[in-house]
C-alpha positions as CSV (number, residue, x, y, z in Angstrom):
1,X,73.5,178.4,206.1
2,X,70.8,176.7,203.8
3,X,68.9,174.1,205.7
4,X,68.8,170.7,203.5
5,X,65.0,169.1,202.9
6,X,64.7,165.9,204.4
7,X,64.3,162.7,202.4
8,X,60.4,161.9,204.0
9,X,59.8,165.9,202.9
10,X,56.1,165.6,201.0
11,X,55.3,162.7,202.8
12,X,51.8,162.7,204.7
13,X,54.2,161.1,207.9
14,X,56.9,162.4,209.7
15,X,60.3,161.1,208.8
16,X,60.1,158.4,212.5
17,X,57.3,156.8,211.4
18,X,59.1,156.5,208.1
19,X,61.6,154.9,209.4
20,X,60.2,152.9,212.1
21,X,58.3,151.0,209.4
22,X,61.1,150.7,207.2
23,X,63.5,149.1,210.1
24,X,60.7,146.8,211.3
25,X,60.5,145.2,207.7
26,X,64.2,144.8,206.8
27,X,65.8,144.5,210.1
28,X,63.0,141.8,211.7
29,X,61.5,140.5,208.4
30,X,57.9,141.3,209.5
31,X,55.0,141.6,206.7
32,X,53.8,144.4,205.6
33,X,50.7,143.6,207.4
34,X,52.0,142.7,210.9
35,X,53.9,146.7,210.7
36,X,50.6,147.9,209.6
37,X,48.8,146.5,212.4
38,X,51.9,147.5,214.6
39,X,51.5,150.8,214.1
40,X,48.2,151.0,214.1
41,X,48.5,149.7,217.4
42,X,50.5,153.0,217.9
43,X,48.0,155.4,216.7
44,X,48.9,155.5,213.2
45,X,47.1,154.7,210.3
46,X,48.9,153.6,207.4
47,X,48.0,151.1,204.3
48,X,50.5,148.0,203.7
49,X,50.8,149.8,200.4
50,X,52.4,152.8,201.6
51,X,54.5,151.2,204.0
52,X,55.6,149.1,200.6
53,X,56.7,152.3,198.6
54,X,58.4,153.7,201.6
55,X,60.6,150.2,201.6
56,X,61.3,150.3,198.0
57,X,62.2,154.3,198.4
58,X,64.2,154.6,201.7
59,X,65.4,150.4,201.8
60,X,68.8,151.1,200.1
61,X,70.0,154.2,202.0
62,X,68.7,152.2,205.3
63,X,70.7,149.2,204.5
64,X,73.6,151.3,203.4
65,X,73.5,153.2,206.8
66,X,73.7,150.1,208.7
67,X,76.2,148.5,207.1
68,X,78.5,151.5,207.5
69,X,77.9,151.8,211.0
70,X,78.7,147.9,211.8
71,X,81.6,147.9,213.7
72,X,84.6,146.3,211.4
73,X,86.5,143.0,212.8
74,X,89.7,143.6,214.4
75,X,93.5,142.1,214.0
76,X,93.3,140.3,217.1
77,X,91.4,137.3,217.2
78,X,91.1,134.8,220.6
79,X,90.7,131.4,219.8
80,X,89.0,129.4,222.2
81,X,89.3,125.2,222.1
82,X,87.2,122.6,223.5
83,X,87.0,118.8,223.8
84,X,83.9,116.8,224.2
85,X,82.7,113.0,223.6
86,X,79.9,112.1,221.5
87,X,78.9,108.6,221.6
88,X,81.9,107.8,222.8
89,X,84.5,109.8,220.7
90,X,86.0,113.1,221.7
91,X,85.9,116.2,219.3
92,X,87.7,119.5,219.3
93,X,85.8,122.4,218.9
94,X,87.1,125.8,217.9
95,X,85.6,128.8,218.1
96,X,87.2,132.4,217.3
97,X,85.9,135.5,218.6
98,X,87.0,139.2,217.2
């Protein structure tokens, strides 16, 4: 069986640091900056400019990969009322949960 090169192959850092970075800035919106000082704090030294590269290489297939594995909503649905006043007059509130 062949074994299949790894998308971070030729890269200076291994594939987790990779993709450490690359989940810090689209899944938390950090700066560049603030996941370069991040992993500095970590022990690894790594420009904003290379971190930016590896988000316009690896960003797609990341996002892709997440949104496959979010779970899908179901057919049932609960629906959940509630009544409260403000200043004086009472609302309903619904709220649905999958």
């Amino acid at each position: 069986m062949k074994k299949s090169k790894s998308l971070c192959h030729g890269h200076r850092f291994p594939a987790g640091v990779i993709s450490c970075a690359v989940r810090w800035y689209f899944r938390f919106q950090l700066s560049l900056r603030d996941i370069e000082e991040l992993l500095f704090e970590r022990g690894v030294i790594v420009t904003y400019e290379t971190i930016r590269c590896w988000c316009d290489k690896f960003g797609k297939g990341f996002a892709h990969r997440v949104k496959a594995a979010r779970c899908k909503p179901g057919s049932t649905w609960h629906l959940d009322e509630m009544f409260v006043t403000l200043r004086g007059e009472p609302y309903l509130l619904w709220r649905a949960v999958d």
